[in-house]
N, CA and C atoms of all chains as a GROMACS GRO file, in nm:
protein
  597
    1UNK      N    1  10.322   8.403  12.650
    1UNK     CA    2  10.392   8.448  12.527
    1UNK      C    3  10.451   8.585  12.551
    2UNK      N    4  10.535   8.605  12.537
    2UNK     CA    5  10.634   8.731  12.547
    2UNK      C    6  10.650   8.818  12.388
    3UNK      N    7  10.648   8.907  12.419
    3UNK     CA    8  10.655   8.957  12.264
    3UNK      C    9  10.803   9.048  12.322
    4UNK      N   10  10.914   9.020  12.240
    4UNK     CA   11  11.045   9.147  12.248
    4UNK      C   12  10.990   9.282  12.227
    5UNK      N   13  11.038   9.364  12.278
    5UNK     CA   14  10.965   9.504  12.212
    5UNK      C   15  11.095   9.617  12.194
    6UNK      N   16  11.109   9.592  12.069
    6UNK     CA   17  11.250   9.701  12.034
    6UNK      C   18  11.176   9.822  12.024
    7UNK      N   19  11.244   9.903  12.144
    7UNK     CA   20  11.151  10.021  12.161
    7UNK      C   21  11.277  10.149  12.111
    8UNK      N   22  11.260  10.207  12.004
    8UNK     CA   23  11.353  10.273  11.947
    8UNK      C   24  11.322  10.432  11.970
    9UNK      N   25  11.378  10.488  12.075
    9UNK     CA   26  11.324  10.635  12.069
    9UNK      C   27  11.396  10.696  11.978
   10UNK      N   28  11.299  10.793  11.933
   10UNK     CA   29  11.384  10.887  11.860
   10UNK      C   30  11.470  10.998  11.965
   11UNK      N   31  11.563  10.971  11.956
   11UNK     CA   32  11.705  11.093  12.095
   11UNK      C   33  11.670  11.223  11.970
   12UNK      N   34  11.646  11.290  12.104
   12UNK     CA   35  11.593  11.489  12.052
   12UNK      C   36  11.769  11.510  12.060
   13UNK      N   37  11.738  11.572  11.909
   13UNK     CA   38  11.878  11.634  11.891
   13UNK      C   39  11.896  11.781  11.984
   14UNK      N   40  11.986  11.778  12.067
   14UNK     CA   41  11.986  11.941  12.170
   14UNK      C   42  12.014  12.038  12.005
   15UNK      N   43  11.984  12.165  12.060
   15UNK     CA   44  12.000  12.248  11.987
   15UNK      C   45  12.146  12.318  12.019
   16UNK      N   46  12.272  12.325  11.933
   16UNK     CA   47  12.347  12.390  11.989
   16UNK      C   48  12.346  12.492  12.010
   17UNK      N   49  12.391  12.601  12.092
   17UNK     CA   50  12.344  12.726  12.078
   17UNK      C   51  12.395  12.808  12.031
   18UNK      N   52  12.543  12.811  12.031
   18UNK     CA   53  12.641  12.843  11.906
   18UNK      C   54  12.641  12.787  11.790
   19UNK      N   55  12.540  12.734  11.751
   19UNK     CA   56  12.568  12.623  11.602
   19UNK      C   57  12.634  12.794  11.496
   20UNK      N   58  12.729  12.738  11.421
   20UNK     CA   59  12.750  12.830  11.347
   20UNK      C   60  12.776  12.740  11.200
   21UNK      N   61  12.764  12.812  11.091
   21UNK     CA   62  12.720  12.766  10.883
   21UNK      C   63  12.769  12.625  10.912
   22UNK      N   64  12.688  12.552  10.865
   22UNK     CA   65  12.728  12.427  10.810
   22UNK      C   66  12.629  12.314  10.895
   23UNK      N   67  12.572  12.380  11.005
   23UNK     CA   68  12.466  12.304  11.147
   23UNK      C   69  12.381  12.262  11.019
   24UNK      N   70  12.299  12.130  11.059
   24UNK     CA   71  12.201  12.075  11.042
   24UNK      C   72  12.100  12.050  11.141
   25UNK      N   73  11.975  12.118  11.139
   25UNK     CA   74  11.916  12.058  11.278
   25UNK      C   75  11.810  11.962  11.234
   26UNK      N   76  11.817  11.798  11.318
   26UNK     CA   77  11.717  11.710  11.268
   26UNK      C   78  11.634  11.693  11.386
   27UNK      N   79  11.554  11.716  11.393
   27UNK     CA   80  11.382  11.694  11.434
   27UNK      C   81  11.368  11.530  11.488
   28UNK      N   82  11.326  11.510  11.603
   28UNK     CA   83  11.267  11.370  11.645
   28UNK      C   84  11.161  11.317  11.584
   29UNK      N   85  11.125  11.222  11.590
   29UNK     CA   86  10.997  11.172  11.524
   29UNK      C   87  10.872  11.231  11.636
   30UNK      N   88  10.748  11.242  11.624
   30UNK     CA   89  10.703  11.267  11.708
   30UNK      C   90  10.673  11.148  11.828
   31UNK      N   91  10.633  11.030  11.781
   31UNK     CA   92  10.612  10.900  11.831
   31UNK      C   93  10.744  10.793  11.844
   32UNK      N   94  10.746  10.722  11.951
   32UNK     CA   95  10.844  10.598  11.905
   32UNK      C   96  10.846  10.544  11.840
   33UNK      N   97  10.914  10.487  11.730
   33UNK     CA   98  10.900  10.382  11.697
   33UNK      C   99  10.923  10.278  11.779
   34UNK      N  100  10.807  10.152  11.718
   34UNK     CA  101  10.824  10.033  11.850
   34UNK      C  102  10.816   9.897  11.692
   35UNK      N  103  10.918   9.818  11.669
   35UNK     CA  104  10.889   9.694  11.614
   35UNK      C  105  10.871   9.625  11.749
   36UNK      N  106  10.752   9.516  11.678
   36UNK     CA  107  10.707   9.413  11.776
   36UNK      C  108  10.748   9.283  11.703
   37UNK      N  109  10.828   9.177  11.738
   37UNK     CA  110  10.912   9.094  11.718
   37UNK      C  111  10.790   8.952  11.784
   38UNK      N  112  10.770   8.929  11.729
   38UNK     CA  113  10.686   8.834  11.770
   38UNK      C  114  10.728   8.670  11.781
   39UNK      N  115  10.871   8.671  11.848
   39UNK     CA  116  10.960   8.580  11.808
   39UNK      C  117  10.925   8.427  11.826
   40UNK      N  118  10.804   8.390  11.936
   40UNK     CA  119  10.756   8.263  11.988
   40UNK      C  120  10.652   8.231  11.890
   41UNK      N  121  10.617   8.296  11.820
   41UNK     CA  122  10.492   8.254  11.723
   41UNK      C  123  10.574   8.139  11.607
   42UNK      N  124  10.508   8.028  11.590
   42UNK     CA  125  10.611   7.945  11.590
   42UNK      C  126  10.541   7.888  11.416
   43UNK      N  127  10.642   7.867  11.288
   43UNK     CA  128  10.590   7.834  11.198
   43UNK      C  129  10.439   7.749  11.146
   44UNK      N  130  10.477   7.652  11.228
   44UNK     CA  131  10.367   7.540  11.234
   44UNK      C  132  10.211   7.636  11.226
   45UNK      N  133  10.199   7.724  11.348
   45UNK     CA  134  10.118   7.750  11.385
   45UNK      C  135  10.031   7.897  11.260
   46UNK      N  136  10.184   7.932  11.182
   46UNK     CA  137  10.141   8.018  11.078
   46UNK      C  138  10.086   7.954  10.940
   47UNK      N  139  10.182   7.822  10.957
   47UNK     CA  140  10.114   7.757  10.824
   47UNK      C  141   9.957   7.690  10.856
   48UNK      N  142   9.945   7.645  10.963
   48UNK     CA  143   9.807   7.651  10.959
   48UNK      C  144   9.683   7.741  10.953
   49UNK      N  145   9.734   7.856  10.965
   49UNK     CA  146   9.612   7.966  10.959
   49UNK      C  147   9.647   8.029  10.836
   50UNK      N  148   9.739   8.031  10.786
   50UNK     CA  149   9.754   8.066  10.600
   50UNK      C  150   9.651   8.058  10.533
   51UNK      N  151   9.572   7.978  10.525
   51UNK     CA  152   9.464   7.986  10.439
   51UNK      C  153   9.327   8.080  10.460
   52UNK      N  154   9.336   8.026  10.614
   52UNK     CA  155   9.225   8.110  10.676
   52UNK      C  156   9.231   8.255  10.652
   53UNK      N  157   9.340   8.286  10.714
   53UNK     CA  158   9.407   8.423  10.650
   53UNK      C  159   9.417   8.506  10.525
   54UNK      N  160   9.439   8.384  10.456
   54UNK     CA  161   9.433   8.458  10.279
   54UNK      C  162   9.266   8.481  10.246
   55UNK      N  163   9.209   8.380  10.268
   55UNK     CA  164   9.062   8.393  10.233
   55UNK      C  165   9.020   8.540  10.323
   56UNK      N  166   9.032   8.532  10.468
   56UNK     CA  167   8.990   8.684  10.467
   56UNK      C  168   9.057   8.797  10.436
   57UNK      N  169   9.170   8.782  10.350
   57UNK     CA  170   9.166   8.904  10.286
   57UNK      C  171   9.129   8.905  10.182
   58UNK      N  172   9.081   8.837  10.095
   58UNK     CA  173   9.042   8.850   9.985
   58UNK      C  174   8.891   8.900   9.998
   59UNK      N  175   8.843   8.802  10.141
   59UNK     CA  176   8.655   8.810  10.164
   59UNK      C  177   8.683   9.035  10.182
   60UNK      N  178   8.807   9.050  10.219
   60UNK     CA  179   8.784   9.200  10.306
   60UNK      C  180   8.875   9.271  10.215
   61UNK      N  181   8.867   9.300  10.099
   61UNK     CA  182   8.903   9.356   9.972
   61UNK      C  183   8.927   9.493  10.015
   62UNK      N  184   8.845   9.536  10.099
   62UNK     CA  185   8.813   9.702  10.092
   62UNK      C  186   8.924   9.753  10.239
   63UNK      N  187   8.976   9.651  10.268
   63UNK     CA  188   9.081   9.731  10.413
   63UNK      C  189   9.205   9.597  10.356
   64UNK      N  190   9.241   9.588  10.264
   64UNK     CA  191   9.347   9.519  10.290
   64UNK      C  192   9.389   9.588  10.108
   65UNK      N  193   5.469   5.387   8.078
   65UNK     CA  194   5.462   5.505   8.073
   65UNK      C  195   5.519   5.578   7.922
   66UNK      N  196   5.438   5.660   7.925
   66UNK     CA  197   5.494   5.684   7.747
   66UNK      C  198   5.591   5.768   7.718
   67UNK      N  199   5.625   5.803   7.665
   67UNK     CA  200   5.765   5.901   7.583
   67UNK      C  201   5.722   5.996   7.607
   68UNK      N  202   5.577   6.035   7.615
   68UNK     CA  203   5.538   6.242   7.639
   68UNK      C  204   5.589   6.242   7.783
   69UNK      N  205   5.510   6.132   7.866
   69UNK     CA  206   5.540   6.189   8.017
   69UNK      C  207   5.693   6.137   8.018
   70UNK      N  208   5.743   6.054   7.996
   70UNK     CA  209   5.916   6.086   8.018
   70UNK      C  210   6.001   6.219   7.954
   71UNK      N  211   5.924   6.270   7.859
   71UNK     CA  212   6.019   6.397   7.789
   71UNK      C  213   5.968   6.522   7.925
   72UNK      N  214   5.814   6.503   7.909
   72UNK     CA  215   5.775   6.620   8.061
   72UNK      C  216   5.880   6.614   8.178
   73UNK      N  217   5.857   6.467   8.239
   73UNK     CA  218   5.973   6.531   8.337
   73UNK      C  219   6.144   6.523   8.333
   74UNK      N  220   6.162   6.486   8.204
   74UNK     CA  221   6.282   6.579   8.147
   74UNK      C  222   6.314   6.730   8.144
   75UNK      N  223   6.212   6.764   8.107
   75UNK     CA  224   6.148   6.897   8.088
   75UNK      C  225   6.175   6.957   8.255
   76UNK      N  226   6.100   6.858   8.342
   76UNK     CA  227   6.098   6.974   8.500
   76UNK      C  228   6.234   6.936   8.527
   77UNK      N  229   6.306   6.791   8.531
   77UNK     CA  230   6.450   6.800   8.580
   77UNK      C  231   6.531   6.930   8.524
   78UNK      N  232   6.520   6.924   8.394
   78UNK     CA  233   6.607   7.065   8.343
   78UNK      C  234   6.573   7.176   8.414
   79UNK      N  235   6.406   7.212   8.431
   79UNK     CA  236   6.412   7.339   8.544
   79UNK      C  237   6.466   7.339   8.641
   80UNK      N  238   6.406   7.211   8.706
   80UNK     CA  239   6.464   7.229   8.871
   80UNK      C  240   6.600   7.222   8.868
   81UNK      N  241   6.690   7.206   8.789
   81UNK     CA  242   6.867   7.241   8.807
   81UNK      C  243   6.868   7.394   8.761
   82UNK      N  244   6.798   7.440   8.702
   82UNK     CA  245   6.824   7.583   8.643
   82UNK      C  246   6.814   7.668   8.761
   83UNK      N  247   6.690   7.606   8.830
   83UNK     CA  248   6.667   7.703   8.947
   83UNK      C  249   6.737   7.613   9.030
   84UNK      N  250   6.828   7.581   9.074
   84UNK     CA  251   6.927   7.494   9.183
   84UNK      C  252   7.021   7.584   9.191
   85UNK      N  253   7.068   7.591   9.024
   85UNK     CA  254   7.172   7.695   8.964
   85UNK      C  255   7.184   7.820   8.962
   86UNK      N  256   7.063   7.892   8.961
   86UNK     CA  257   7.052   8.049   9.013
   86UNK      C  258   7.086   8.073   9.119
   87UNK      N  259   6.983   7.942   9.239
   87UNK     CA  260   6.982   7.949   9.342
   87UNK      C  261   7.144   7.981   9.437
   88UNK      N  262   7.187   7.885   9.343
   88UNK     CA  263   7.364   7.893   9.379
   88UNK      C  264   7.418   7.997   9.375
   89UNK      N  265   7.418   8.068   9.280
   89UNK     CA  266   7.453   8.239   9.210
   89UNK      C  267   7.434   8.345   9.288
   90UNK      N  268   7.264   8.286   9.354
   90UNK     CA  269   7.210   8.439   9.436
   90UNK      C  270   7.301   8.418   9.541
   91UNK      N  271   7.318   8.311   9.584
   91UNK     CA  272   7.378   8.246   9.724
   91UNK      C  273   7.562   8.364   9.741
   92UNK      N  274   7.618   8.290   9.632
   92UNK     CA  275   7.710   8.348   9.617
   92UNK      C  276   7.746   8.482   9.709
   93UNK      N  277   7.813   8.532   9.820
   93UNK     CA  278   7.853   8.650   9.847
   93UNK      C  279   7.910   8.750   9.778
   94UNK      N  280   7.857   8.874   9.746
   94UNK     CA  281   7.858   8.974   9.681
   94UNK      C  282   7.980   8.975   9.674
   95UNK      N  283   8.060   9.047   9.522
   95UNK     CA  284   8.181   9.085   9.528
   95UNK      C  285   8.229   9.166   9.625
   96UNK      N  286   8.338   9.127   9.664
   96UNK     CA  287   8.380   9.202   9.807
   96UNK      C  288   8.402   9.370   9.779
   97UNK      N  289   8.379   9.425   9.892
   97UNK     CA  290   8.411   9.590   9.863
   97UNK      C  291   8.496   9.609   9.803
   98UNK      N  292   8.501   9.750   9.696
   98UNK     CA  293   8.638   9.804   9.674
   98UNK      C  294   8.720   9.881   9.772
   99UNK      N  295   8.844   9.941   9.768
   99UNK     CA  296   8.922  10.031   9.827
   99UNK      C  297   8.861  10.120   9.806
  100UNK      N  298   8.871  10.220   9.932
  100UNK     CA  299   8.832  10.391   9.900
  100UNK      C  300   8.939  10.444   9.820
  101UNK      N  301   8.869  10.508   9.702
  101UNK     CA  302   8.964  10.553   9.669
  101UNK      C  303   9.118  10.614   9.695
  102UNK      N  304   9.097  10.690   9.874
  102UNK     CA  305   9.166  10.772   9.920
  102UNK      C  306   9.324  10.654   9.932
  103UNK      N  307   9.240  10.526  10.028
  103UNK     CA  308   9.342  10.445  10.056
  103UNK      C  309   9.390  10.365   9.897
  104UNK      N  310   9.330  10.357   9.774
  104UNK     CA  311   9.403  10.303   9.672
  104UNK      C  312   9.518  10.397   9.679
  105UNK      N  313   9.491  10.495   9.666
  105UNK     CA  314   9.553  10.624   9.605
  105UNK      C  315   9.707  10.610   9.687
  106UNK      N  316   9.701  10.622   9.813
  106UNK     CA  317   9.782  10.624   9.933
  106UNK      C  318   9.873  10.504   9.876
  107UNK      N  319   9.792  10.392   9.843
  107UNK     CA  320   9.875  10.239   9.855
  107UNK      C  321   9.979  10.260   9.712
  108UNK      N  322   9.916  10.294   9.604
  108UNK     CA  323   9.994  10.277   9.464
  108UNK      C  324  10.096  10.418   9.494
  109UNK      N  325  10.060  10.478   9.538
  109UNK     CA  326  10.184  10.623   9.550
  109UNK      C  327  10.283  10.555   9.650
  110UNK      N  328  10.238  10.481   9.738
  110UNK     CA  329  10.377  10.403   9.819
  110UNK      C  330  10.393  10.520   9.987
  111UNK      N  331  10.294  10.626   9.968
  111UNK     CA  332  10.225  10.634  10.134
  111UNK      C  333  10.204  10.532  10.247
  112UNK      N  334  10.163  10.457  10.172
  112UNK     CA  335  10.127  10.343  10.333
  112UNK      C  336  10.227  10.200  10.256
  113UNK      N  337  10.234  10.145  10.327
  113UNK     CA  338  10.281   9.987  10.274
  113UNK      C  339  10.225   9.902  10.400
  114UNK      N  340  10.277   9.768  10.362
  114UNK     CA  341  10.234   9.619  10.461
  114UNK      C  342  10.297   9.564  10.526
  115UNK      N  343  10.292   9.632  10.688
  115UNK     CA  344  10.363   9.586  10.762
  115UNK      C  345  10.383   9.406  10.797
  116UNK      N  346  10.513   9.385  10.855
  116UNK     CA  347  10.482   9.256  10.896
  116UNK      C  348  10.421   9.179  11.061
  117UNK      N  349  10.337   9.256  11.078
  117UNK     CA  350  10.246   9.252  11.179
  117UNK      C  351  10.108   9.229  11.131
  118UNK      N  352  10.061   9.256  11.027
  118UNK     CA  353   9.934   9.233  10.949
  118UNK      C  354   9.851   9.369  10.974
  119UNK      N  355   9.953   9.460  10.971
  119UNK     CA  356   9.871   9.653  11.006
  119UNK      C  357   9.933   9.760  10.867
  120UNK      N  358   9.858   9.824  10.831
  120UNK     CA  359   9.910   9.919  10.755
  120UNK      C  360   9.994  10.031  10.833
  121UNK      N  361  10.123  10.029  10.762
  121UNK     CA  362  10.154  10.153  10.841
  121UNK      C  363  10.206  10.231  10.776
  122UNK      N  364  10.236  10.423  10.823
  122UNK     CA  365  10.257  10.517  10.702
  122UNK      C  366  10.410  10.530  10.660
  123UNK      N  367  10.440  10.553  10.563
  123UNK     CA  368  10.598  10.539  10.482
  123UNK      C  369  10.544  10.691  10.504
  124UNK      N  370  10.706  10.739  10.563
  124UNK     CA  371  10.722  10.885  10.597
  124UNK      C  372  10.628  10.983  10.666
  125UNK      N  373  10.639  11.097  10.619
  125UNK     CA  374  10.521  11.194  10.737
  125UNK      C  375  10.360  11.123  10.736
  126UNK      N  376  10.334  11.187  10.662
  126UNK     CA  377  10.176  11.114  10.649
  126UNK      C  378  10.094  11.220  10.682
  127UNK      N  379  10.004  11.285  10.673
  127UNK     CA  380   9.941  11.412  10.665
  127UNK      C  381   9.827  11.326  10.756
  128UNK      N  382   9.758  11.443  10.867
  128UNK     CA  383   9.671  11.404  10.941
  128UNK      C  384   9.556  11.288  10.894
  129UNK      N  385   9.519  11.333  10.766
  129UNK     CA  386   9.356  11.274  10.639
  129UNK      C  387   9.419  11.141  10.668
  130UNK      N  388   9.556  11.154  10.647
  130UNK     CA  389   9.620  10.982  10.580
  130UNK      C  390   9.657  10.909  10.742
  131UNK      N  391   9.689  10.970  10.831
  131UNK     CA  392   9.668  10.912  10.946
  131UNK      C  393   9.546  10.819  10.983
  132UNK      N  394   9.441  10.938  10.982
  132UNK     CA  395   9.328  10.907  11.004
  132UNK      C  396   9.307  10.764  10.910
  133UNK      N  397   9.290  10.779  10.782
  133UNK     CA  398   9.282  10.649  10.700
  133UNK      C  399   9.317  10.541  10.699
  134UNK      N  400   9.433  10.540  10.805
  134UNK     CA  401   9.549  10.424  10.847
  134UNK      C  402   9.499  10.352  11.006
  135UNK      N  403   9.448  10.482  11.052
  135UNK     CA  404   9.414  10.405  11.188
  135UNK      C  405   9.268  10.395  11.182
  136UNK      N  406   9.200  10.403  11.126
  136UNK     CA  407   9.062  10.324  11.056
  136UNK      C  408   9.022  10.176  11.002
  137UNK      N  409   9.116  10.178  10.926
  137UNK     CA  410   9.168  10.017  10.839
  137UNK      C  411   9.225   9.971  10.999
  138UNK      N  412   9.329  10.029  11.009
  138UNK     CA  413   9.352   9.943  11.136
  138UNK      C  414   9.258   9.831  11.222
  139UNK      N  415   9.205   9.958  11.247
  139UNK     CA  416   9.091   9.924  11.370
  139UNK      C  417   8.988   9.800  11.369
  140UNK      N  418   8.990   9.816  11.173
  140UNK     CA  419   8.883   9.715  11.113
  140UNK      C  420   8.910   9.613  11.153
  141UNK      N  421   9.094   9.598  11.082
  141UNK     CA  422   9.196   9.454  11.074
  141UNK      C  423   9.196   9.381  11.151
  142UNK      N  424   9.214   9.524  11.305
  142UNK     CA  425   9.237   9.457  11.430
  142UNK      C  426   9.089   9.348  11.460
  143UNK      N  427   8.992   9.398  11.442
  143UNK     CA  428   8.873   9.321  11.514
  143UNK      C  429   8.826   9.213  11.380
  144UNK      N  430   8.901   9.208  11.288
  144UNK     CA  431   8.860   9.102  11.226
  144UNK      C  432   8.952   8.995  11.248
  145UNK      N  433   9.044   9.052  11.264
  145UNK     CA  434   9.126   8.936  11.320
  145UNK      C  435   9.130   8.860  11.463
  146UNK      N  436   9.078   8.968  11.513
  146UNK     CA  437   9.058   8.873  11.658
  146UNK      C  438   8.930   8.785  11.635
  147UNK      N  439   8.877   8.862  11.536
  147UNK     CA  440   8.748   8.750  11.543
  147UNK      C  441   8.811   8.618  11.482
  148UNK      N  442   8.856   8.615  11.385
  148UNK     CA  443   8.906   8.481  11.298
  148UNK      C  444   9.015   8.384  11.350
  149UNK      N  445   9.072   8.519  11.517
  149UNK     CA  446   9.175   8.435  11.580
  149UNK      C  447   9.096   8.332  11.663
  150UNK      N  448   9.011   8.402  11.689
  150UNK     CA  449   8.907   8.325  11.802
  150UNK      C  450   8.836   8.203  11.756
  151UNK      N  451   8.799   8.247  11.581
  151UNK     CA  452   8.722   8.108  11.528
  151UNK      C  453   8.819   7.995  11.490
  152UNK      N  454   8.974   8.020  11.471
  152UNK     CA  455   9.061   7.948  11.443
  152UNK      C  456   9.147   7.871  11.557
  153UNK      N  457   9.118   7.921  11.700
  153UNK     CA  458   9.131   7.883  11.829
  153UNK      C  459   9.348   7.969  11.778
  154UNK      N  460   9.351   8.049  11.754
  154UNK     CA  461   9.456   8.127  11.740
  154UNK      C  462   9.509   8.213  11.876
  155UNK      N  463   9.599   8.284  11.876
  155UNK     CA  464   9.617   8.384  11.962
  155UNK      C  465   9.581   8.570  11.820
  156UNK      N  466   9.519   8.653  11.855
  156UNK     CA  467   9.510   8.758  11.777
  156UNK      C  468   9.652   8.797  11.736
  157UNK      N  469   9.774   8.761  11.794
  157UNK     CA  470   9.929   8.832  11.692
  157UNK      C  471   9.926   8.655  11.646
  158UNK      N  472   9.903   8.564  11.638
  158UNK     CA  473   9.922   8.482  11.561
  158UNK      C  474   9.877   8.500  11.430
  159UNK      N  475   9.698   8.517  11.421
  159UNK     CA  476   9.640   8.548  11.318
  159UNK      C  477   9.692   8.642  11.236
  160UNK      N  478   9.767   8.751  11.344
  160UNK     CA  479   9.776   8.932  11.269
  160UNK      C  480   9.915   8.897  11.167
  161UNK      N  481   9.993   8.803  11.249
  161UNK     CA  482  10.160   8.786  11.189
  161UNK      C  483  10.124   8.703  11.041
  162UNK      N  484  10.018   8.621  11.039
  162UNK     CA  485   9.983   8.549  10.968
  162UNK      C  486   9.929   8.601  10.810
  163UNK      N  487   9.838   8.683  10.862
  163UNK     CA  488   9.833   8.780  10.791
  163UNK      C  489   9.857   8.882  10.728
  164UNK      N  490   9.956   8.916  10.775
  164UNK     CA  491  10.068   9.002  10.739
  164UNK      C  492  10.159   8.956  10.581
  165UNK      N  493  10.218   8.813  10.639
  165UNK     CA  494  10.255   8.708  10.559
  165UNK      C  495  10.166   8.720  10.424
  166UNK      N  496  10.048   8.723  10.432
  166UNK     CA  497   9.959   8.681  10.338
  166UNK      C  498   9.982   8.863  10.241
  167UNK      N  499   9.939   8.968  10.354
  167UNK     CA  500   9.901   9.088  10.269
  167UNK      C  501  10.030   9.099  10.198
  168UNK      N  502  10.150   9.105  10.247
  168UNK     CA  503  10.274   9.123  10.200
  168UNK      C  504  10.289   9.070  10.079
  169UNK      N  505  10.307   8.920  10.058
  169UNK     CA  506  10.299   8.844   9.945
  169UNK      C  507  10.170   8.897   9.843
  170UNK      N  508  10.081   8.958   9.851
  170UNK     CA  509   9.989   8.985   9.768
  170UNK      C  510   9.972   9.118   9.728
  171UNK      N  511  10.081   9.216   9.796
  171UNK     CA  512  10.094   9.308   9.734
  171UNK      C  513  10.149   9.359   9.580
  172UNK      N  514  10.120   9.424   9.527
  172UNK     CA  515  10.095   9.457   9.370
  172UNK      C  516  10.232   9.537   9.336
  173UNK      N  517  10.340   9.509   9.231
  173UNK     CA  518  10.472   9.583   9.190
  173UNK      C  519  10.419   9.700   9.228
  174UNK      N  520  10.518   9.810   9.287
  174UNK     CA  521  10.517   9.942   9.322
  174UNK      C  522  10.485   9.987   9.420
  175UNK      N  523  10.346   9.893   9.485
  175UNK     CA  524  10.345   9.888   9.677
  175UNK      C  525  10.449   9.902   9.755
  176UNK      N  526  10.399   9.930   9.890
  176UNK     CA  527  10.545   9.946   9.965
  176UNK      C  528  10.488   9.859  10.052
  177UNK      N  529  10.629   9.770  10.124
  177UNK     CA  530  10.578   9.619  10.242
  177UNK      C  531  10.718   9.652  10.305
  178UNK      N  532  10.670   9.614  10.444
  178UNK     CA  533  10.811   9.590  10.571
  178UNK      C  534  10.890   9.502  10.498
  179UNK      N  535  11.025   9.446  10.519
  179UNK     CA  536  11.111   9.362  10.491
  179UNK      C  537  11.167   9.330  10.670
  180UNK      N  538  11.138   9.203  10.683
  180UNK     CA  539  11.243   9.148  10.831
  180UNK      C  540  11.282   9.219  10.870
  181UNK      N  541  11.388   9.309  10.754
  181UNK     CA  542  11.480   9.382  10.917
  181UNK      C  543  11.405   9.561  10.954
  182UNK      N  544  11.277   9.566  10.873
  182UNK     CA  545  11.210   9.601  10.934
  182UNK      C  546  11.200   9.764  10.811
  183UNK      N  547  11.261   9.765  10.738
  183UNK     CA  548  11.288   9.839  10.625
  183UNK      C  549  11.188   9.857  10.527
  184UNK      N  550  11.134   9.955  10.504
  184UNK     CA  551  11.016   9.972  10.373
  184UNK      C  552  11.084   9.945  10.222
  185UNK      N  553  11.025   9.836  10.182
  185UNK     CA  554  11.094   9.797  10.078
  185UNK      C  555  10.964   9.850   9.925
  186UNK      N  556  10.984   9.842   9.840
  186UNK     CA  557  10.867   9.895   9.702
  186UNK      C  558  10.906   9.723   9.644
  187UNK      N  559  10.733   9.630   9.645
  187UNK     CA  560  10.743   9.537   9.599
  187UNK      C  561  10.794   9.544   9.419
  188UNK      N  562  10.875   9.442   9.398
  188UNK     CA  563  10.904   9.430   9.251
  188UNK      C  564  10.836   9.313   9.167
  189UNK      N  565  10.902   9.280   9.099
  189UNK     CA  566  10.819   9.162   9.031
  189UNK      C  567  10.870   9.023   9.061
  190UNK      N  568  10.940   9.014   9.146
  190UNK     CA  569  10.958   8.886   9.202
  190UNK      C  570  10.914   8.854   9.368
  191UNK      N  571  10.912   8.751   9.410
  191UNK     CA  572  10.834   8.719   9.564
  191UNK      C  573  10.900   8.862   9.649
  192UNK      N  574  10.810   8.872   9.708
  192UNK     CA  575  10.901   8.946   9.838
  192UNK      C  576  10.966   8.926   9.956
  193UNK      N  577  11.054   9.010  10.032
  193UNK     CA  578  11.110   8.955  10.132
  193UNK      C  579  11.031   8.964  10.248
  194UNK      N  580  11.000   8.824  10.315
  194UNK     CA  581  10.943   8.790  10.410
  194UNK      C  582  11.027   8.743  10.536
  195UNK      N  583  10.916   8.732  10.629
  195UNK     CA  584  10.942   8.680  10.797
  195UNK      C  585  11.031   8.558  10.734
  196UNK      N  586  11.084   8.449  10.775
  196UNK     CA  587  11.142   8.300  10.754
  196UNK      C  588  11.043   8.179  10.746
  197UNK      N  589  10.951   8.285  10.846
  197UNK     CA  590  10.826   8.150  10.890
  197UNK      C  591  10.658   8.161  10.796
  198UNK      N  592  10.734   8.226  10.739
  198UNK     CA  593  10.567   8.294  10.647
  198UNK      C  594  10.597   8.150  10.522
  199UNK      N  595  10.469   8.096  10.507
  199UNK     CA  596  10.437   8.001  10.421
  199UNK      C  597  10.459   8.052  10.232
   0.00000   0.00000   0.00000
């Protein structure tokens, strides 16, 4: 199983060094963002654990 | 046999279901935990929302406390789900995607949940937007 991994860096804005009135300086994130695309996980296989699934979140009230 | 001893064990059938019936009650698993307060608090202010991976994750900065709170729950999610992937003969991102599906849909108007294209959306009062493959 392959998972895609859209690995989105945040690009460090350079600082200009002449920035003169009107500069905005925006800040990187500290971490990547990474969505994980889990594209082979295939319906069938979600509708069967649906239930299982719902019941433990309901059994696990206190983290969900 | 006379009418006293048929009303007597009338009499014990009615107990012995009473106590069948408790028995059932005690059996029962305790109401499930509540939320810590900290993480209600986080969830209805729209701090954290429901990813579609089956993980909480933080909407905007997130202050160290609320980090911490996020990768705690995590940690839980993660090992309960591998456990339930394992009892369900699953893969653990099957279960997690699965679940995700589930927390999303059961989140409460004003929560915040991923949307597909991956966007923090504030649930409203109609279904939410889900994966394609979520039941």
């Amino acid at each position: 199983m392959t998972n895609a991994k859209l690995i989105a860096t945040g690009t460090p804005v350079l600082a200009i060094a002449l920035c003169t009135g009107g500069c905005i300086t925006v800040n990187a994130p500290e971490e990547p963002i990474v969505i994980e695309l889990n594209v082979n996980i295939r319906q069938e296989v979600i509708y069967r654990l649906a239930e299982d699934a719902g019941n433990t979140i309901e059994e696990n009230a206190d983290i969900f | 046999m006379t009418k006293q001893t048929n009303f007597m064990r009338g009499v014990r059938r009615l107990a012995v279901g009473a106590l069948a019936l408790a028995a059932i009650g005690g059996m029962a698993s305790p109401a499930a935990a509540q939320r810590d307060p900290a993480y209600a608090e986080a969830r209805s202010s729209g701090q954290v929302g429901e990813k579609m991976d089956g993980y909480l994750g933080i909407v905007g900065g997130g202050s160290p406390e609320l980090r911490r709170l996020v990768n705690d729950i995590n940690i839980k999610r993660r090992a309960l789900y591998s456990q339930r992937a394992q009892a369900t003969n699953a893969t653990l991102e099957e279960y997690a995607l699965t679940a995700g599906c589930q927390a999303i849909l059961a989140t409460a108007p004003g929560e915040k949940y991923q949307a597909p294209d991956g966007s923090w959306q504030t649930r409203g009062s109609g279904r939410p937007l889900r994966d394609a493959r979520c039941p």
